[in-house]
N, C-alpha and C positions, 0 to 999 in steps of 0.2 A: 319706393316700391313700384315694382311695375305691373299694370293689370294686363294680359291678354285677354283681348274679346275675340270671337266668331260669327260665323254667323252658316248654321244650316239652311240650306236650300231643301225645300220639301217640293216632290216631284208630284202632283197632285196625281195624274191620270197611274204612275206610280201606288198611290196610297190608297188611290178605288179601286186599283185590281187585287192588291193585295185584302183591303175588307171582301171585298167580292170572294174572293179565294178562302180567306179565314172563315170564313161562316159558312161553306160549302165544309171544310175540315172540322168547325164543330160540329155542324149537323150531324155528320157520320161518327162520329167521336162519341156523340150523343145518342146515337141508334145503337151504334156497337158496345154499350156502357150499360144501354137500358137489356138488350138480349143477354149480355153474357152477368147481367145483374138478376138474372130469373132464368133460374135452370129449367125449370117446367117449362118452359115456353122455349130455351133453347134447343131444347133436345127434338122438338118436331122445328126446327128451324134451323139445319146445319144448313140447306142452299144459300139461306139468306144470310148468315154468318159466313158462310166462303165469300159471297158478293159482296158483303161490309167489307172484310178485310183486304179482298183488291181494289177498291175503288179505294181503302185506306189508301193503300201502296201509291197508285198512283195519284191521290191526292197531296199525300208528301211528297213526293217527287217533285209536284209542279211547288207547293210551298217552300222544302229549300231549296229548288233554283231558282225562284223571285228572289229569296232572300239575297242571295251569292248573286248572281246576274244582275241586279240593279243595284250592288253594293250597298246593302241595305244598314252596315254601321259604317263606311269608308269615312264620310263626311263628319260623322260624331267623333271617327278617334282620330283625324285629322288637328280636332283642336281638342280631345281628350286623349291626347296618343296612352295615358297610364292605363287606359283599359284595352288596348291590344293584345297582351297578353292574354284576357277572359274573353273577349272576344276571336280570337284565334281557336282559344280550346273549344267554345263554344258551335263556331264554323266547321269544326273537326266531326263533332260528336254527330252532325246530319249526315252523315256518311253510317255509322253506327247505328244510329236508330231507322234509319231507310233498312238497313240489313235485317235488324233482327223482326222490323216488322214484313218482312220480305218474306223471309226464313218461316215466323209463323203463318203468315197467308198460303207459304207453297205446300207448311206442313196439315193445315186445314184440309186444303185443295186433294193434297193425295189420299187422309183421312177417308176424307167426304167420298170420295170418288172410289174405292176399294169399300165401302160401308163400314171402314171401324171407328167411325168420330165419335158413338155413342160411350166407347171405352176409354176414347185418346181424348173426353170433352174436362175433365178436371183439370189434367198436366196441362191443357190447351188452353183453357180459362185462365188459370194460373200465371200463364206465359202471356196472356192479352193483358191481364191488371199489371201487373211490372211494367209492361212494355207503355202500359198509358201512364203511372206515375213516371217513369223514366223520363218522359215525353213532356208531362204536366212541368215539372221539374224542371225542365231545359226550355220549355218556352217562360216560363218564370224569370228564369236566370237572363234568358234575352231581353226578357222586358225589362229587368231592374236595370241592364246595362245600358239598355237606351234611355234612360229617364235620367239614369248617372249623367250621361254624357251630354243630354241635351238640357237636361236641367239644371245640373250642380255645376257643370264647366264652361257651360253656355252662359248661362244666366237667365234668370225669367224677368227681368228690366227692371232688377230693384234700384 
């Protein structure tokens, strides 16, 4: 029997931008969760829900191009090449969810901006919770495949 080992190189100044970054995208994750989780409070707060959800926008933006730009699984499925596959569909689906959180921040915006957000705030709510399970769901998935690949294929020096 033959073992292959590996070994990940972790890029540190890498890893502190990224927490740097992640907790700027919970935060607002977190802001935009607790308004559209109290309608009383949102309906005198559409400004500040159009300005959640573009700072959303471009908060993902910069979150998956760190990811894809610093090749954030290349080195895991280097030596767990079986998870390329999930990891491919995975890379894919940040194009998808940039859209459809795009798509509701431009439909807020016009909303907001022509005064019918107080009609279009249910369908619009409705469209924000999908859009963050969707979201919850795929960073999930990211996580378990990095743990795959660096824990069960790596090895943790048993």
């Amino acid at each position: 029997m033959t073992t292959i080992t590996g070994t990940l190189t972790v890029n540190t100044a890498f890893f502190r931008e990224i927490k740097q970054e992640n907790q700027h995208l919970c935060d607002l994750l977190t802001a935009l969760r607790g308004l559209v989780g109290n309608p009383s409070v949102l309906q005198n707060h559409t400004r500040r829900l159009v300005d959640l959800l573009e700072s959303l926008c471009d908060q993902l933006a910069l979150h998956f191009s760190l990811e894809e730009a610093y090749g954030y699984f290349e080195d895991a499925l280097v030596i767990a090449p079986r998870l390329s596959e999930r990891a491919e569909t995975l890379r894919d689906e940040h194009a998808e969810l940039f859209d459809a959180i795009r798509e509701i921040a431009d439909d807020a915006k016009d909303s907001h901006t022509r005064q019918q957000i107080p009609f279009y705030m249910p369908y619009l709510v409705e469209r924000i919770q999908r859009f963050d399970e969707d979201l919850q769901r795929h960073e999930s998935q990211e996580n378990t495949l990095m743990f795959e690949a660096t824990q069960l294929d790596i090895g943790v020096g048993d």
